[in-house]
N, C-alpha and C positions, 0 to 999 in steps of 0.2 A: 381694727388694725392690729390690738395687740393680739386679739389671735394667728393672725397670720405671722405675724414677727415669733410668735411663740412657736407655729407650727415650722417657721424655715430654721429656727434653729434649737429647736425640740427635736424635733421629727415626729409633730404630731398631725394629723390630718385634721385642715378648718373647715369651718360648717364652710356649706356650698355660698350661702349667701354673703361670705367673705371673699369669695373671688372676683377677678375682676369679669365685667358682665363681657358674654360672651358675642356681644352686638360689635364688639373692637375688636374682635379677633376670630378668625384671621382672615376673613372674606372681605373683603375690598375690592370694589369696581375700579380697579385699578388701570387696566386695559377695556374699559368697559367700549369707551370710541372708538379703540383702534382697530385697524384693517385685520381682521382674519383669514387663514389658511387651515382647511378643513377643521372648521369650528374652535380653533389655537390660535389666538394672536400670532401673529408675523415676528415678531420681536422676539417670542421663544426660539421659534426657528432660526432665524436671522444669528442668534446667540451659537445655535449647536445642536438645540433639543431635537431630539430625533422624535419621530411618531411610529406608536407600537400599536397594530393593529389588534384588536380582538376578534382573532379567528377569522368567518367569512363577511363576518358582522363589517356595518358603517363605521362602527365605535373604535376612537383611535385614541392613546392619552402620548404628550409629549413628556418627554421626561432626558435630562441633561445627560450627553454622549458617555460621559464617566461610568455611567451604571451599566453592568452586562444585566443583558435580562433575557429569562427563557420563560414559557410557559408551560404548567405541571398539567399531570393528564386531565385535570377537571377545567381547563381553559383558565385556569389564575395565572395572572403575570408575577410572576418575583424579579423582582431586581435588585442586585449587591454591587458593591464595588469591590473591595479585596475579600470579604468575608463567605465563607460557605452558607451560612441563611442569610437568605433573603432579611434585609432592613427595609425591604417596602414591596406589599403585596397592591394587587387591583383584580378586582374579580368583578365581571361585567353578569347582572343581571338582566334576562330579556323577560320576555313573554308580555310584552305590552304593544306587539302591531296590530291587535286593531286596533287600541286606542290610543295613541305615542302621550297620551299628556294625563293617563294613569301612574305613570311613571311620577313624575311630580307632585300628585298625592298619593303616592306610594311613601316618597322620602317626607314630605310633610307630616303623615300618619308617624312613620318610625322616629319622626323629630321629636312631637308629643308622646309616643308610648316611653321612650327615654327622657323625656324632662327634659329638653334641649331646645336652643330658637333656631326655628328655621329660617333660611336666608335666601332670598332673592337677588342672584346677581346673572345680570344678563338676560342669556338664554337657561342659564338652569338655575334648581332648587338645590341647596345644599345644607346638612347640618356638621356641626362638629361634635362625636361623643367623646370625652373625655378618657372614658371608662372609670372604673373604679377604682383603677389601680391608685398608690395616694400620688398627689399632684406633682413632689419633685423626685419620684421615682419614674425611672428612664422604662417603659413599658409600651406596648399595642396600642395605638391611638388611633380613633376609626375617625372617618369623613365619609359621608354620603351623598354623594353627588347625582342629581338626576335632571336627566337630559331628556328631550321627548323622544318615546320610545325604548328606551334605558337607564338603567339604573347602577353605578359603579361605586362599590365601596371599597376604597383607601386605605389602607393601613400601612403606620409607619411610625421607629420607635421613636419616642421623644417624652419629654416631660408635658404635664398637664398645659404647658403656653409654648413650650420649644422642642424642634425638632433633637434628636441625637447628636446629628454633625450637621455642619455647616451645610453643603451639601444637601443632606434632611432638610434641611431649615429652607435652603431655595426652591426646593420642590413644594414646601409645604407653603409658604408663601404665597405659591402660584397659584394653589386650591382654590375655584372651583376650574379656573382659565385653562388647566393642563390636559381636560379633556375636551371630545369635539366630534361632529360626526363628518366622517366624507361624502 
């Protein structure tokens, strides 16, 4: 504990194994019963959340009316709200129709190659990377979400337990629930 107290108001980065364990955050079967619409809970919709399709793909992520988003010429979605970069990328990984549930031990494999716990919720696998960057500096925070069939990683700026803005922080919340296949 005192290295953490030391590193929040240091500015020193604490050993990993002072953090809190990553089994609380942030995945939560939170909507795990409820009624879905193209693999997204109903209750995101029902809120505003729009669905952004990837390309000619099945794969759709919802994500709150607020964010304008386009897609750059390699098929990644960005999305900002008032700012010119993108504060939250998604880039849809395929090449797993013969097998849709490669996919799954795709993100499980990349959970262990980073030292991270992979998480079981629902229909998909998901890990959270933290990155390196140190934990209460506001930087690229990945999530790996895999769905059978695909694979989507996340990224969106925030500290090591919280997203940038509020905002951030409801999107990231939603993680793994925000994506879905039609």
């Amino acid at each position: 504990m005192f290295k953490l107290l030391k590193a929040i108001f240091l500015g020193e980065e604490p050993d990993l194994a002072t953090l809190p364990p990553q089994t609380q955050m942030p995945f939560q079967p939170v909507f795990a019963n409820y009624e879905r619409q193209y693999g997204v809970p109903v209750e995101l919709l029902q809120k505003g959340w729009l669905l952004h399709q990837f390309g000619v793909t099945p794969f759709v992520i919802a994500l709150p009316r607020q964010f304008t988003v386009r897609f750059a010429a390699d098929g990644t979605l960005q999305a900002a709200t008032d700012k010119p970069q993108p504060e939250l990328t998604a880039k849809l990984h395929g090449g797993f129709d013969e097998n849709p549930l490669l996919a799954l031990e795709f993100v499980a494999d990349q959970a262990e190659q980073r030292g991270v716990p992979v998480h079981q919720v629902g229909h998909c696998v998901c890990c959270y990377d933290p990155t390196a960057a140190e934990s209460y500096s506001i930087a690229m925070r990945n999530f790996v979400i895999g769905l059978p069939g695909g694979v989507i990683e996340l990224k969106m700026w925030g500290t090591r337990e919280s997203a940038a803005t509020p905002l951030l922080n409801e999107v990231r919340n939603m993680v793994p629930h925000l994506v879905g296949r039609k």
